[in-house]
C-alpha positions, 0 to 999 in steps of 0.5 A: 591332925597332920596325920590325917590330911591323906584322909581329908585330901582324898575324901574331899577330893583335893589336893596340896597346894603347889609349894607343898606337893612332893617332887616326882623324885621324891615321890618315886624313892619314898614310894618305890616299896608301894609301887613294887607291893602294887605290881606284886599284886598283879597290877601293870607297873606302868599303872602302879607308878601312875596311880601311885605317884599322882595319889602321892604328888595330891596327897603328900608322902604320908600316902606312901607310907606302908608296913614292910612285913614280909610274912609268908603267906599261908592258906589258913583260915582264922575264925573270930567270935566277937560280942563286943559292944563297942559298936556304932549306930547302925545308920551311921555312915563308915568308909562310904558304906550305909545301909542305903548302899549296902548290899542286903545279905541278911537272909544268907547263912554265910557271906563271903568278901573277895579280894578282886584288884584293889577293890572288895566284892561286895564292900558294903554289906548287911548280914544278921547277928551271927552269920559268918563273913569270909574274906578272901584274897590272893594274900593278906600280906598284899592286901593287910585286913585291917578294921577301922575307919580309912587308915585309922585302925580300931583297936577294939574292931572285930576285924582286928589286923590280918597280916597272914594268910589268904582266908579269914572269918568273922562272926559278929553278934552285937549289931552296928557298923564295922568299917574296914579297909587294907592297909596301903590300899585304902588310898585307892578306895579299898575299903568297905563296912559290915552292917550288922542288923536283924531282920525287920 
């Protein structure tokens, strides 16, 4: 349960209790690589330490844990066919994204889902079984594709864990709701869902 308290506390929009919150201090050491990663990514360094320190001093340290990969980053592009059944019901919610809120792209032949600041465009979508959706950002060490629901990876989701690269695409055949988000960045509310439904 502790593992999961960044995802309550933001969720709910709470915060630690004063005697529990990490010091300024502390929070800059053991937030120094997220803070650098940030700014790395194009962001201003006064803003990344900003924004990082106040997720860390609300959240606890677990906030600032990141995977250190230095892969270099290359321009391939992987393409992944799934039919897998382990798929939720389509009316569910998954990272914030429904099919209310969804941006309905089911008569596009192929969708594509950019990378833009710590954001993706558009993060919630609905496509129809077998059509191609494209993730591009500047590079997937920066920003890791990782399938699951806000910091909890699934094992068996399409999306799988894309650490290299800039481009990636996947083709899904079983409807249901595919969350994703980027690992650290889910934080800061990098995250989204494929809805994968028919027409009518």
């Amino acid at each position: 349960m502790r593992s999961l308290l960044p995802i309550v506390v933001l969720s709910l929009g709470l915060s630690l209790p004063a005697n529990a919150r990490p010091t300024r201090r502390t929070c800059l050491r053991t937030c120094a690589p997220l803070i650098a990663a940030c700014h790395d990514a194009g962001a201003k360094r006064r803003y990344c330490r900003r924004i990082v320190l106040r997720t860390c001093r609300r959240s606890g340290l677990e906030a600032c844990q990141r995977s250190t990969t230095t892969t270099t980053p290359g321009s391939t592009t992987t393409t992944i066919e799934s039919s897998t059944t382990t798929t939720l019901p389509i009316d569910r919610t998954v990272n914030g994204c429904n099919r209310a809120r969804a941006t309905d792209l089911r008569q596009e032949t192929a969708v594509t889902v950019r990378t833009e600041g710590f954001d993706y465009a558009p993060e919630c979508i609905r496509v129809v079984p077998g059509t191609p959706v494209t993730f591009t950002t500047t590079s997937f060490v920066t920003f890791p594709l990782v399938g699951g629901e806000l910091g909890v990876p699934e094992p068996a989701s399409p999306f799988g864990q894309v650490t290299t690269g800039w481009k990636a695409t996947f083709t899904i055949f079983e409807p249901g709701v595919y969350g994703y988000y980027s690992t650290p960045w889910w934080i800061f509310r990098m995250y989204g869902a494929v809805i994968v439904e028919p027409t009518g």
